[in-house]
KEKE-3310 file (N, C-alpha, C; in steps of 0.2 Angstrom, whole numbers, plus 5000, padded with zeros to 4 digits):
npx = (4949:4934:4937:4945:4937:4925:4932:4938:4929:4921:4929:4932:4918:4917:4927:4920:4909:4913:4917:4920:4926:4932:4941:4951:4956:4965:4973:4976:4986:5004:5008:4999:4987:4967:4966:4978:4980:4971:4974:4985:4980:4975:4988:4987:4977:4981:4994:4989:4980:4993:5000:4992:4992:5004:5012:5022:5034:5042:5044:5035:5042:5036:5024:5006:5010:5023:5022:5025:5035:5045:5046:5051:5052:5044:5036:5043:5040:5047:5052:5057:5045:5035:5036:5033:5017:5009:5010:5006:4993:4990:4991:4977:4967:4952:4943:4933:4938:4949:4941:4935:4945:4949:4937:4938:4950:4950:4938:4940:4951:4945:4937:4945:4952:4942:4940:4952:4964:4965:4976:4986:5002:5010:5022:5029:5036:5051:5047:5039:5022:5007:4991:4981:4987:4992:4981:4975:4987:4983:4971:4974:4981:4970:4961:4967:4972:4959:4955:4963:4958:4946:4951:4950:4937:4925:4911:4909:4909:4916:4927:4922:4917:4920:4931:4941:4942:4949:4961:4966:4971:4979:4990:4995:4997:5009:5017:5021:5013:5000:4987:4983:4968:4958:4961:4951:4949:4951:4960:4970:4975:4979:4986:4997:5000:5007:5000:4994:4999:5002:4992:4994:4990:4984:4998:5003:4995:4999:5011:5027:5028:5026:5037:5041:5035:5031:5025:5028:5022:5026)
npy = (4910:4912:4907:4915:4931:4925:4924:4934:4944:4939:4943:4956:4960:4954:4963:4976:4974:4976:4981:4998:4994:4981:4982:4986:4974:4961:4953:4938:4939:4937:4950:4961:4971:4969:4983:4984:4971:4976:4987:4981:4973:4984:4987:4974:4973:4985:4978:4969:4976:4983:4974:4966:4976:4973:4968:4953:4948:4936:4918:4909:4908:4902:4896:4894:4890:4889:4902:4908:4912:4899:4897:4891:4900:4910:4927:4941:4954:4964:4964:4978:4985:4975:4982:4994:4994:4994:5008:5015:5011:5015:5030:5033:5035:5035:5020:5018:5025:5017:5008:5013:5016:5001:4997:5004:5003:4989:4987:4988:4982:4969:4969:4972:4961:4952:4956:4951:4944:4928:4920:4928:4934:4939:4950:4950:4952:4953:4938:4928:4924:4917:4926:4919:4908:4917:4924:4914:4910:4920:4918:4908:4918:4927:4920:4915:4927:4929:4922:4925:4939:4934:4929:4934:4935:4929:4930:4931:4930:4917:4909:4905:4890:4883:4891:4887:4874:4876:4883:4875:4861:4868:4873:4862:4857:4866:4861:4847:4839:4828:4835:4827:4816:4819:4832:4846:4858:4872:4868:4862:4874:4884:4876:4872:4882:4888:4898:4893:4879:4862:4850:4838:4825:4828:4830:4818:4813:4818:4814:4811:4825:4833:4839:4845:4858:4875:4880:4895:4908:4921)
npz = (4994:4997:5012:5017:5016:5024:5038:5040:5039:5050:5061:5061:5065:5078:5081:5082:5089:5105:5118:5126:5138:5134:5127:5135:5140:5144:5129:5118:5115:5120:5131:5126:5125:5121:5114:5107:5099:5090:5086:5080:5068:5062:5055:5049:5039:5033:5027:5018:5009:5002:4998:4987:4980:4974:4960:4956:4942:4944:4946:4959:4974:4987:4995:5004:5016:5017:5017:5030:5042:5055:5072:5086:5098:5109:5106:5115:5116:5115:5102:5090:5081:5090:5099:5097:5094:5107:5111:5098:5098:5110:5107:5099:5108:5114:5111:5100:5090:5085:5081:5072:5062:5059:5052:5043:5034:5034:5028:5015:5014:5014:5001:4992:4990:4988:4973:4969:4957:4959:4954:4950:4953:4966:4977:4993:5010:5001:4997:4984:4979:4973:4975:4979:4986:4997:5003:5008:5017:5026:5031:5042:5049:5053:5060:5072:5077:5079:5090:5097:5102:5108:5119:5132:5135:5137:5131:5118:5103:5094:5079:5063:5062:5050:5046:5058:5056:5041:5046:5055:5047:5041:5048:5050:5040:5038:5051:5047:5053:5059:5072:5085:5085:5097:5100:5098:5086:5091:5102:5096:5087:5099:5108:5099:5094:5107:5113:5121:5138:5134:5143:5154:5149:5135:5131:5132:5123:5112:5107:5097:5094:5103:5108:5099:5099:5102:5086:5082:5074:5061)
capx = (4946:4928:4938:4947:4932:4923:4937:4939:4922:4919:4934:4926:4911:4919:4930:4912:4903:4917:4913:4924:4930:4935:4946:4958:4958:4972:4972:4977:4995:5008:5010:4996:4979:4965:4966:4985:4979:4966:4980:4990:4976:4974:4993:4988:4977:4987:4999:4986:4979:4999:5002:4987:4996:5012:5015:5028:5033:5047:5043:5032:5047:5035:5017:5005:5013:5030:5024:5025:5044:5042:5052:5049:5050:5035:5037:5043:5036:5053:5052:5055:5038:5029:5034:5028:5012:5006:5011:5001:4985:4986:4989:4970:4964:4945:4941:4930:4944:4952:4935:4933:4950:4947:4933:4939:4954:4949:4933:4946:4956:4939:4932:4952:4953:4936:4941:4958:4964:4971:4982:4991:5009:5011:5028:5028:5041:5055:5044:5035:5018:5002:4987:4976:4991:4993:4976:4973:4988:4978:4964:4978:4983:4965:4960:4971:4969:4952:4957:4967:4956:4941:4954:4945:4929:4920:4903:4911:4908:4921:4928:4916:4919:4924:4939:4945:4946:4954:4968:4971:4973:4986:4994:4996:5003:5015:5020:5022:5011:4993:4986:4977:4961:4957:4961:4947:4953:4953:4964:4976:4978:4982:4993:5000:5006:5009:4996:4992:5004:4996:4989:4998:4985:4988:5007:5004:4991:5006:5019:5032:5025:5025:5044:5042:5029:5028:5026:5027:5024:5029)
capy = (4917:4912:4907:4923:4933:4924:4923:4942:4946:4934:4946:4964:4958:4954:4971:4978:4971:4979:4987:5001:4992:4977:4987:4988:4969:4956:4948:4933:4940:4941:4959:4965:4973:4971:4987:4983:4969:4981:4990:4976:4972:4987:4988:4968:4976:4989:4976:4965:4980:4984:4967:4964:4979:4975:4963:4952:4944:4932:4913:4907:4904:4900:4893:4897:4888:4890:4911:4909:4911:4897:4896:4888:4906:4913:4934:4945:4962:4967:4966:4985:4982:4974:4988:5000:4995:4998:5016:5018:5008:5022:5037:5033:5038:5032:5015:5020:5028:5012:5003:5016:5016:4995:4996:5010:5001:4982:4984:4991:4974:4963:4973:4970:4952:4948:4960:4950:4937:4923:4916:4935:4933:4946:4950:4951:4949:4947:4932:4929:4918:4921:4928:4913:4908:4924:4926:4905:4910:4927:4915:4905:4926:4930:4914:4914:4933:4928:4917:4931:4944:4933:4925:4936:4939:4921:4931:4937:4925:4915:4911:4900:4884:4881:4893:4885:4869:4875:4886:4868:4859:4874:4873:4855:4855:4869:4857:4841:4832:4829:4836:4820:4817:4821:4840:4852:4863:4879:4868:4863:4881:4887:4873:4871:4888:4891:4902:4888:4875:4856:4848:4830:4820:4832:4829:4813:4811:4823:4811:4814:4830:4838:4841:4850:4863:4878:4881:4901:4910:4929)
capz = (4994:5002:5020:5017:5016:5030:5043:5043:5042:5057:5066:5061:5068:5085:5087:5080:5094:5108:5121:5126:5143:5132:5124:5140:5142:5140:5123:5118:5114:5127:5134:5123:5128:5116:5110:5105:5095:5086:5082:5075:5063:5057:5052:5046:5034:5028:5022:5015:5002:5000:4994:4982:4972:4973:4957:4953:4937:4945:4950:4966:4979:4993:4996:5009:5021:5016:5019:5037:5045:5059:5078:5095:5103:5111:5108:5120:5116:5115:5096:5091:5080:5095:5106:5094:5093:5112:5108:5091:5101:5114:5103:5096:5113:5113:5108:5094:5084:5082:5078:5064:5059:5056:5048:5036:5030:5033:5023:5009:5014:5011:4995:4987:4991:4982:4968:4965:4952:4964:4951:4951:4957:4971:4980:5000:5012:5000:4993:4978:4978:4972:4979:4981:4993:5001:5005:5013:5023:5031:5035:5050:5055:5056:5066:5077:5081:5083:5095:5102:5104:5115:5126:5140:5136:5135:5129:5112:5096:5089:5073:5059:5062:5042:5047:5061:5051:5037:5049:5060:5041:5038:5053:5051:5037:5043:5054:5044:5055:5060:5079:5089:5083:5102:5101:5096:5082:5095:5105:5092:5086:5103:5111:5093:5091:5111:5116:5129:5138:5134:5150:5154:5146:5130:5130:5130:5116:5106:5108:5100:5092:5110:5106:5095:5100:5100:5080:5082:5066:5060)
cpx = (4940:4931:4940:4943:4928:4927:4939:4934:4918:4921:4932:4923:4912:4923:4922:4910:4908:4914:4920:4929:4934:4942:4956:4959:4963:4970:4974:4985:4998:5010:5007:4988:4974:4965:4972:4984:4975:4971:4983:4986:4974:4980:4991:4984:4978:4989:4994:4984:4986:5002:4999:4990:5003:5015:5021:5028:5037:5042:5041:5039:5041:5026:5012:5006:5019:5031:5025:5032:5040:5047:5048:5049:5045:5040:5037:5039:5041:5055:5051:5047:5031:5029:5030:5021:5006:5007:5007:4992:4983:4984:4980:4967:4957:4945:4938:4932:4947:4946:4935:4938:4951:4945:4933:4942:4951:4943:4936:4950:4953:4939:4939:4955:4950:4938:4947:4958:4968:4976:4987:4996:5012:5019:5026:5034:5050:5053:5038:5030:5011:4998:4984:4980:4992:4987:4973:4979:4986:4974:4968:4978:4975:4962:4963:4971:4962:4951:4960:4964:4953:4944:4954:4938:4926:4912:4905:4912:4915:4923:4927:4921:4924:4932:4943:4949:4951:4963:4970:4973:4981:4990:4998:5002:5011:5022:5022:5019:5004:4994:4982:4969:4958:4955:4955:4953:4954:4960:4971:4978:4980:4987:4999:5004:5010:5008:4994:4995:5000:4995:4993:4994:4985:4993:5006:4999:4996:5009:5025:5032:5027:5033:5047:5037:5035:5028:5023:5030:5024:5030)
cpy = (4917:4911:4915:4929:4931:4924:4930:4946:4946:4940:4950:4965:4958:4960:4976:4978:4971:4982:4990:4997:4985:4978:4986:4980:4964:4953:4940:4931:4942:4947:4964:4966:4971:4976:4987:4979:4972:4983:4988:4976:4976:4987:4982:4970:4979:4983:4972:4971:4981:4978:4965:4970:4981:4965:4961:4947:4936:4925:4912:4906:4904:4900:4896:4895:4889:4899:4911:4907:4908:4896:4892:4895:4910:4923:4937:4949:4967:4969:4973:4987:4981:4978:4992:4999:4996:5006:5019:5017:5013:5027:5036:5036:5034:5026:5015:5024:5022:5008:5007:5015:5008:4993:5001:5004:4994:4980:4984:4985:4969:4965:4970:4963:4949:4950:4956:4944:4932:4921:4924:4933:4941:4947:4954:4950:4945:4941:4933:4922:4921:4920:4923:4911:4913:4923:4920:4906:4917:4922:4911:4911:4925:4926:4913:4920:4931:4924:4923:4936:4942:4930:4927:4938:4932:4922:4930:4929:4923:4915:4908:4895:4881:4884:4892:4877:4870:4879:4878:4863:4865:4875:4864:4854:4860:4864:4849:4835:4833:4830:4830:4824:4822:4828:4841:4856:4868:4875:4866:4869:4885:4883:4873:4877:4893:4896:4897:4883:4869:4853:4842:4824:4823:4830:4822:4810:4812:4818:4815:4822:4836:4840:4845:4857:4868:4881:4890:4905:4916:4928)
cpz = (4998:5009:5020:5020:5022:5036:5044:5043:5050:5063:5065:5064:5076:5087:5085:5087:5102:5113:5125:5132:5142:5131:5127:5145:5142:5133:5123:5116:5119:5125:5128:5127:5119:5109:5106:5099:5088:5082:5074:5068:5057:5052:5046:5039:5029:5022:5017:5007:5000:4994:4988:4976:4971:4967:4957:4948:4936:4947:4958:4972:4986:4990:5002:5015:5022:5017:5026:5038:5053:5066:5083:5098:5103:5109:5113:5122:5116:5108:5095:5087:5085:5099:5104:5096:5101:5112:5105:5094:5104:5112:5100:5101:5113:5108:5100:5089:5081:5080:5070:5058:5055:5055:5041:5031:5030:5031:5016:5010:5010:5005:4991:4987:4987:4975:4964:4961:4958:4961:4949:4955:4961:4974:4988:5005:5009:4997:4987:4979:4975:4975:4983:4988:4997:5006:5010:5017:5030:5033:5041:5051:5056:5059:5073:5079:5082:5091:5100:5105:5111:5119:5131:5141:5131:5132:5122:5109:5094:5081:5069:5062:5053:5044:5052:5058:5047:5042:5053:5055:5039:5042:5053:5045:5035:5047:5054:5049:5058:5070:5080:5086:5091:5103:5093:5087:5083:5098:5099:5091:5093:5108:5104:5093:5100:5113:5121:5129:5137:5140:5149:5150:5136:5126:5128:5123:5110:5105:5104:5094:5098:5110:5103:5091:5104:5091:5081:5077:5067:5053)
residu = (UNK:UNK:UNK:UNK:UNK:UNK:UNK:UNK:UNK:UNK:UNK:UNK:UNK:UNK:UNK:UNK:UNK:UNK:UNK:UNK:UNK:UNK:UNK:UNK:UNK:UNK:UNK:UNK:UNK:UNK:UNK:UNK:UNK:UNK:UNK:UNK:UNK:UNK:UNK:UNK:UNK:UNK:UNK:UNK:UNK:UNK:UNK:UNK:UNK:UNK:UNK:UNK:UNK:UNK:UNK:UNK:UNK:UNK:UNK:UNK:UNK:UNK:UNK:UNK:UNK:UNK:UNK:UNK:UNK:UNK:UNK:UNK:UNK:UNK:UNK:UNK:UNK:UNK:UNK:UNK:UNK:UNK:UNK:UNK:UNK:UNK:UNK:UNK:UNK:UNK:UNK:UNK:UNK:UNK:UNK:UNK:UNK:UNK:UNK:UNK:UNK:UNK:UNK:UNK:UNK:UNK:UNK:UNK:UNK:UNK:UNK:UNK:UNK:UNK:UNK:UNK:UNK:UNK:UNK:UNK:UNK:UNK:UNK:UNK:UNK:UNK:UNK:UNK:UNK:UNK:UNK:UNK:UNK:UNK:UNK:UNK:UNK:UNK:UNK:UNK:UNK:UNK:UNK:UNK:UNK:UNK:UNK:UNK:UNK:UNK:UNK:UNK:UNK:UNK:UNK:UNK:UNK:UNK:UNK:UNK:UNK:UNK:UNK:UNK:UNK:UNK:UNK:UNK:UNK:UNK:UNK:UNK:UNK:UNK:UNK:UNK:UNK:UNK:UNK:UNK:UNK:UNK:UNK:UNK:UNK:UNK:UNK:UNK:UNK:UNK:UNK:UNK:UNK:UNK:UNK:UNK:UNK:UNK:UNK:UNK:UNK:UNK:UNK:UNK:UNK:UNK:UNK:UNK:UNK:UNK:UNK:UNK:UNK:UNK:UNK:UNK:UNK:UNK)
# end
């Protein structure tokens, strides 16, 4: 719950701290602009207060690793979802509609995450887990969009060091297997999930790991 909490605080803070011409950058998702990924977030929000009041009384069927559906395919933007959201980004028109609109709902995200019982059994996606897992698997999304937004603006803050650990630990065990001591924990999370190809020296520290990258979650 406390990564939770600091791992979207961290990310507020940096679309906070925007400046309108960032806005119309690339991000760190293919065929999206910053402002795109803004968007996304606010939707990610939405779901997260959606989810916090949508009990279930059924059995856990998945954990917070097991909530991530995982592929080798990098996204197109062909998804009718992923097309959607350059569309909703624009409609905002002025930057600062989409900052207030992600500060509206995503303080309403934070405030209901602290609020919640972890041990609550929620239903999301067709799946049943409770909260405490729900909300440790938002801490790998809001990481790794952290990563996504400042992949062109080298001034702009990263995201705690505690939450990169714990998302390259939840990535790992995603992936039933550990990254080389060698790799950073930025860099595992962005060769690991195929936001960046690994360099040859890379490949080879992966052995035989490198085979079976990219772990591309949805």
């Amino acid at each position: 719950m406390d990564l939770f909490s600091r791992s979207w605080t961290a990310l507020l803070a940096a679309v906070a701290g925007l400046s309108d011409e960032d806005f119309e950058r690339a991000s760190g998702c293919r065929g999206w602009l910053v402002r795109d990924l803004v968007c996304h977030l606010v939707i990610d929000a939405q779901d997260v207060l959606i989810t916090l009041v949508t009990p279930s009384e059924g059995e856990p069927t998945v954990d917070a690793a097991g909530y991530w559906k995982v592929s080798q395919t990098p996204p197109t933007g062909e998804d009718p979802l992923d097309a959607l959201i350059p569309r909703l980004a624009a409609a905002y028109g002025e930057p600062r509609w989409l900052k207030f609109h992600l500060d509206d709902v995503g303080s309403a995200a934070g405030r209901a995450a602290v609020l919640a019982d972890p041990g609550l059994l929620v239903s999301t996606q067709d799946e049943v887990l409770t909260v405490g897992d729900y909300l440790s698997a938002y801490v790998l999304e809001w990481t790794l969009h952290h990563l996504d937004l400042i992949a062109h603006l080298p001034s702009a803050a990263g995201p705690p060091a505690e939450t990169l650990g714990a998302a390259r630990a939840a990535l790992e065990k995603i992936a039933g297997a550990a990254f080389p001591a060698s790799f950073s924990d930025v860099d595992a999370l962005l060769v690991g999930t195929g936001r960046r190809a690994p360099t040859g020296a890379e490949r080879g520290d992966l052995g035989e790991l490198a085979a079976r990258l990219p772990f591309v979650l949805g």
